[in-house]
Phi, psi and omega in degrees: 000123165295155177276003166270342150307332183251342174290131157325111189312119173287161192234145226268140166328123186303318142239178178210157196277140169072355205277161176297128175256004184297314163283051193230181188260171165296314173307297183317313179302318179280347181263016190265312181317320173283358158261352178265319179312306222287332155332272202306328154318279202313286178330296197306351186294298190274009172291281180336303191302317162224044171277315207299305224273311172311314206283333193269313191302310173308325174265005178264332167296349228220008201271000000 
């Protein structure tokens, strides 16, 4: 048996930056969109998350 046979298949990106977009439906579009804001949610989240973390470590250093 190959180890590639027991690894778990990827499963391939909903979208990739810059790919063709001429075959896709309107629908299709919009929902790559409505996944890339949530993509952008998410970041700004965890951006947020460690500017915070950040910003606390600078003032506890700083007593």
């Amino acid at each position: 048996m190959d180890d590639d046979e027991l690894r778990p298949k990827r499963k391939a990106p909903a979208h990739e930056i810059g790919q063709d977009l001429s075959m896709l439906s309107i629908d299709e579009i919009e929902e790559r969109v409505a996944a890339l804001r949530n993509e952008i949610m998410r970041l700004e989240t965890a951006k947020a998350q460690k500017l915070a973390a950040q910003g606390s470590a600078q003032s506890f250093f700083k007593r």
